[in-house]
C-alpha positions as CSV (number, residue, x, y, z in Angstrom):
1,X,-47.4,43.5,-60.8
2,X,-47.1,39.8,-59.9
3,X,-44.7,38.6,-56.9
4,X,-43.4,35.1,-56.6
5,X,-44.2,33.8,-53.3
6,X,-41.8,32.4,-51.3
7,X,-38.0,32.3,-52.3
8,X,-36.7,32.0,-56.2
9,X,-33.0,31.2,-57.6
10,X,-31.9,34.5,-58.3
11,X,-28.7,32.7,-60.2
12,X,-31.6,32.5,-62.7
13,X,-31.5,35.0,-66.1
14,X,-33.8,36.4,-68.0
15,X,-34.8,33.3,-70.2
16,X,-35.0,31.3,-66.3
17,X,-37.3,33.9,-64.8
18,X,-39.3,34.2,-68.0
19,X,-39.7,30.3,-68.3
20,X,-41.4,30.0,-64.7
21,X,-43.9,32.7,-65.4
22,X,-44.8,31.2,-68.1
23,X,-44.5,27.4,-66.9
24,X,-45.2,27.9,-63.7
25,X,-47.4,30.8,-62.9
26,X,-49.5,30.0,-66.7
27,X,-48.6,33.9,-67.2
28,X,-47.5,35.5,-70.5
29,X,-43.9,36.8,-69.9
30,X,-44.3,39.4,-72.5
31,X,-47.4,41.1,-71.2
32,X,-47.1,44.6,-69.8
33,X,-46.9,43.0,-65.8
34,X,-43.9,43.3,-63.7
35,X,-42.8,40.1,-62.2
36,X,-40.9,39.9,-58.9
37,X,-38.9,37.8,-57.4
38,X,-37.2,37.2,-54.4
39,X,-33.9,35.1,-52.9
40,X,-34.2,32.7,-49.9
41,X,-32.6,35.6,-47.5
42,X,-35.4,38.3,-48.5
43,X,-32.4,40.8,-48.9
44,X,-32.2,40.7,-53.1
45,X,-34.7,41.2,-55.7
46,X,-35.1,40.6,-59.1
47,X,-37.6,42.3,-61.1
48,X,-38.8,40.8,-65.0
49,X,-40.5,43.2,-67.1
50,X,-41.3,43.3,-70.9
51,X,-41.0,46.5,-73.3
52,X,-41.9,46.5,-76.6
53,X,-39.0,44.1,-78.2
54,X,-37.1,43.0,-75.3
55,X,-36.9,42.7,-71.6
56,X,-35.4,44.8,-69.0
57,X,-34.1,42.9,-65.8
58,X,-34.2,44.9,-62.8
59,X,-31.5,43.5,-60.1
60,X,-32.3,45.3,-56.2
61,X,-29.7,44.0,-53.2
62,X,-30.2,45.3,-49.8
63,X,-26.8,46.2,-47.5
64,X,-29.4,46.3,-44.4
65,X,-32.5,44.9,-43.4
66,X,-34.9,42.2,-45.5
67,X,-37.8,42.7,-47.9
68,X,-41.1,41.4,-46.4
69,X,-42.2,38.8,-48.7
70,X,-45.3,36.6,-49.1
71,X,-44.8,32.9,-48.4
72,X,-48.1,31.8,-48.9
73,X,-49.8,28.4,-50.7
74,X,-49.9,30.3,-53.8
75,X,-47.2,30.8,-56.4
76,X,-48.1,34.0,-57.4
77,X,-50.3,36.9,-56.1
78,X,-51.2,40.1,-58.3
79,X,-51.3,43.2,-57.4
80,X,-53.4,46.0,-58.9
81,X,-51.2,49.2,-59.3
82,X,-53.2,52.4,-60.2
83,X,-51.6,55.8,-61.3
């Protein structure tokens, strides 16, 4: 799993959110990570992930509260998930 740091245009599709992991981040969109991203209010997210021949777009918007995001230097950070 892989979150954007810091806020992202959620106006952005599928191809927009595919193009900065792979532009900005130097990731392959069509690996088997999940990509995450996050608006400038921390109250939507918007979740990228490949499978098999096309991607699914996972779309999250909070009523209450915020997410607590990472606003760090880096663009990216990974996280390991283990089942």
């Amino acid at each position: 799993m892989f979150l954007a740091c810091g806020s992202t245009d959620l106006r952005k599709s599928i191809d927009g959110l595919a193009a900065i992991v792979q532009e900005s981040f130097g990731l392959n969109p069509f690996s088997s990570g999940l990509f995450v991203f996050c608006n400038r209010a921390c109250n939507k997210l918007k979740i990228l992930y490949w499978d098999h021949n096309g991607f699914w777009l996972y779309y999250r918007s909070l009523e209450r509260g915020r997410f607590q995001w990472p606003t760090g230097k880096e663009e990216v950070v990974a996280i390991l998930l283990r089942w």
